[in-house]
C-alpha positions as CSV (number, residue, x, y, z in Angstrom):
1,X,88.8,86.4,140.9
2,X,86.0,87.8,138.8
3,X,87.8,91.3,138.8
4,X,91.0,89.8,137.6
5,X,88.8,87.8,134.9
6,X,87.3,90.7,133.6
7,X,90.5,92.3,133.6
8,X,91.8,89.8,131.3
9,X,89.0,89.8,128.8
10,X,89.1,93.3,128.5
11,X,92.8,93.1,127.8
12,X,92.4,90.0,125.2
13,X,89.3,91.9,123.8
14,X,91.4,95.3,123.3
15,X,94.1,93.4,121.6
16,X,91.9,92.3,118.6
17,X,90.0,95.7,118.5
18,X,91.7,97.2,115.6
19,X,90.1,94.3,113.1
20,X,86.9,95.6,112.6
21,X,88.5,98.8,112.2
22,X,91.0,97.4,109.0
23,X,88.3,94.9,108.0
24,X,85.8,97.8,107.5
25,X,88.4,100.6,106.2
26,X,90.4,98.0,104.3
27,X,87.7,96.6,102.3
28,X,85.9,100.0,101.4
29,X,89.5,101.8,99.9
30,X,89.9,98.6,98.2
31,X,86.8,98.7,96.6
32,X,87.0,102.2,95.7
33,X,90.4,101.5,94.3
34,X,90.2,98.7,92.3
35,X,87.1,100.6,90.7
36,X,89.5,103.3,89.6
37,X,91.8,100.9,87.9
38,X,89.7,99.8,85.1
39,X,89.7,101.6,81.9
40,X,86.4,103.1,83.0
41,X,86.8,104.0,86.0
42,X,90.2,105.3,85.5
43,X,88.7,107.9,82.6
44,X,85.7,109.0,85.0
45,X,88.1,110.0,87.6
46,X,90.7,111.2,85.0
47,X,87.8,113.3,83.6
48,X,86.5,114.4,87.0
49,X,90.1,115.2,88.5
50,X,89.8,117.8,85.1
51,X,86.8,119.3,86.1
52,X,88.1,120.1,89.3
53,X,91.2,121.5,88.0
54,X,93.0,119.3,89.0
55,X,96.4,119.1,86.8
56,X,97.7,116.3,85.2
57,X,94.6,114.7,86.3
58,X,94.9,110.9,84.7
59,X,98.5,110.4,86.6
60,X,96.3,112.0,89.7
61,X,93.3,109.5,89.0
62,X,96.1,107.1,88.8
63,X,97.7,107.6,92.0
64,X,94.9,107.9,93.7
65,X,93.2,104.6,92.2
66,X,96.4,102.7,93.4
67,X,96.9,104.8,96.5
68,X,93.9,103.2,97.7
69,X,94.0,99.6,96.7
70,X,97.2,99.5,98.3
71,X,96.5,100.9,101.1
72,X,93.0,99.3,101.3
73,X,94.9,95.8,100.7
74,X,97.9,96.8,103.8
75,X,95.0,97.6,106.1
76,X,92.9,94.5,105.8
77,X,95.8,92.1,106.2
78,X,97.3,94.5,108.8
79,X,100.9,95.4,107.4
80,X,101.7,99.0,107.3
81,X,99.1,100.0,108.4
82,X,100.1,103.0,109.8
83,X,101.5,104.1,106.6
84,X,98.3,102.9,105.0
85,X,96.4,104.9,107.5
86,X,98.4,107.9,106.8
87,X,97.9,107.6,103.2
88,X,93.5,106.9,103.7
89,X,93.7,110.4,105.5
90,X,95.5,112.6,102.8
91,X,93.3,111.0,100.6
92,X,90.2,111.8,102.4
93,X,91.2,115.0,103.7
94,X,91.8,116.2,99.5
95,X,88.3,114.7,98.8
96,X,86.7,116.7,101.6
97,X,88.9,119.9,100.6
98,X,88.2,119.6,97.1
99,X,84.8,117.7,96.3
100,X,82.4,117.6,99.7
101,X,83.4,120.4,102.4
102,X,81.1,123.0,100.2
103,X,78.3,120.2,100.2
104,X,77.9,120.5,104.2
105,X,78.1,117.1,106.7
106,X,74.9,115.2,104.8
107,X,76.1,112.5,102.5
108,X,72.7,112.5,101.1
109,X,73.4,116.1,99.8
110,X,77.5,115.2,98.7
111,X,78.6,116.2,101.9
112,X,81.5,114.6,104.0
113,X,79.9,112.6,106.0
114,X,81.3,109.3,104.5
115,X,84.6,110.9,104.0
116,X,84.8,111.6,107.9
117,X,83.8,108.3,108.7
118,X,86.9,107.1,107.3
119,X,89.0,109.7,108.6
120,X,87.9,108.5,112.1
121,X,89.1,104.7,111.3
122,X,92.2,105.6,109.9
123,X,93.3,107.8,113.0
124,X,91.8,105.1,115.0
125,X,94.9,102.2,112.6
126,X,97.0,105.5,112.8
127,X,96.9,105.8,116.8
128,X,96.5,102.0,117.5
129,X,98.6,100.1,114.9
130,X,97.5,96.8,113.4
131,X,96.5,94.6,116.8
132,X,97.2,91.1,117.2
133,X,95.1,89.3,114.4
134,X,97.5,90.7,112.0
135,X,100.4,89.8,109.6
136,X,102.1,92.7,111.8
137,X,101.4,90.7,114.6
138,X,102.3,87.1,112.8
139,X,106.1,88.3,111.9
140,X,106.6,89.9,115.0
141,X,108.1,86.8,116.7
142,X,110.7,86.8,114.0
143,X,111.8,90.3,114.1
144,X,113.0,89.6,117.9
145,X,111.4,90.0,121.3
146,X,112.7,94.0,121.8
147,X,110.9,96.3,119.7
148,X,112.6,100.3,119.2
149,X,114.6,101.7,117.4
150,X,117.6,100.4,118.4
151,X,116.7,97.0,116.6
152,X,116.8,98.9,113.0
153,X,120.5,98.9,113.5
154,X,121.2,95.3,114.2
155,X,122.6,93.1,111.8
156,X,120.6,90.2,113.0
157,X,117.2,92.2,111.2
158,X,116.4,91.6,108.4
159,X,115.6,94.6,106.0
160,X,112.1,93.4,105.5
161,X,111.6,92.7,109.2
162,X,113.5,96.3,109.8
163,X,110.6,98.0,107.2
164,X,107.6,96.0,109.1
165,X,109.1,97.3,111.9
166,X,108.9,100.9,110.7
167,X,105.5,100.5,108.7
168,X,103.6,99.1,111.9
């Protein structure tokens, strides 16, 4: 009885795991986002893309500002969050390429400590999807009980249910 309690917690438990994952990672790319898209923001990143050669730097600075509120934004309410996942890694992996690997691990010293950090949650939304306390989770019921492929190509899917269905 105990063994098949414990069994059940864990299972509930493992179901809402991914939150604190998309609550954490969500809220700091939306931060760091949002701080991008104000006039200020957007010329200090313009201006530092251009120091780092990197070319046209203010539609870079651009995309990457909203490349991170949107997918700081899809991660906190748990909508395509794979894709949002995806998109926090090539972000990170750039900044680490370009700005921190020749810093070392310390943060302290500009290093890419912070930058692995969220690496490690995004392949933990990109592995694990969005969990249950999700919108993912919400619409699911009305997308049908079989999930697969094969439900992309019925006509009783909606096209937005058939994109949450692909954006996890």
């Amino acid at each position: 009885m105990a063994v098949a309690t414990m069994t059940a917690l864990e299972g509930q438990l493992a179901n809402h795991s991914a939150l604190p994952l998309r609550a954490t990672l969500g809220s700091t790319m939306l931060y760091h986002g949002i701080s991008k898209l104000n006039r200020e923001g957007l010329e200090q990143t313009s201006q530092f893309f251009e120091n780092l050669g990197l070319e046209p730097a203010r539609a870079l600075a651009l995309a990457t500002a909203w490349t991170e509120t949107l997918a700081g934004a899809l991660a906190l309410l748990g909508i395509g969050t794979r894709v949002a996942a995806l998109s926090i890694l090539v972000t990170q992996a750039v900044a680490i390429a370009k700005v921190h690997a020749s810093k070392g691990f310390d943060n302290q010293k500009g290093g890419y400590e912070f930058n692995l950090s969220l690496i490690a949650a995004a392949l933990g939304l990109l592995l694990s999807g969005p969990g249950n306390l999700s919108v993912h989770h919400t619409l699911r019921p009305h997308l049908g009980r079989r999930w697969g492929l094969g439900l992309l190509h019925r006509k009783s899917v909606s096209p937005l249910g058939r994109l949450a269905l692909l954006l996890g």
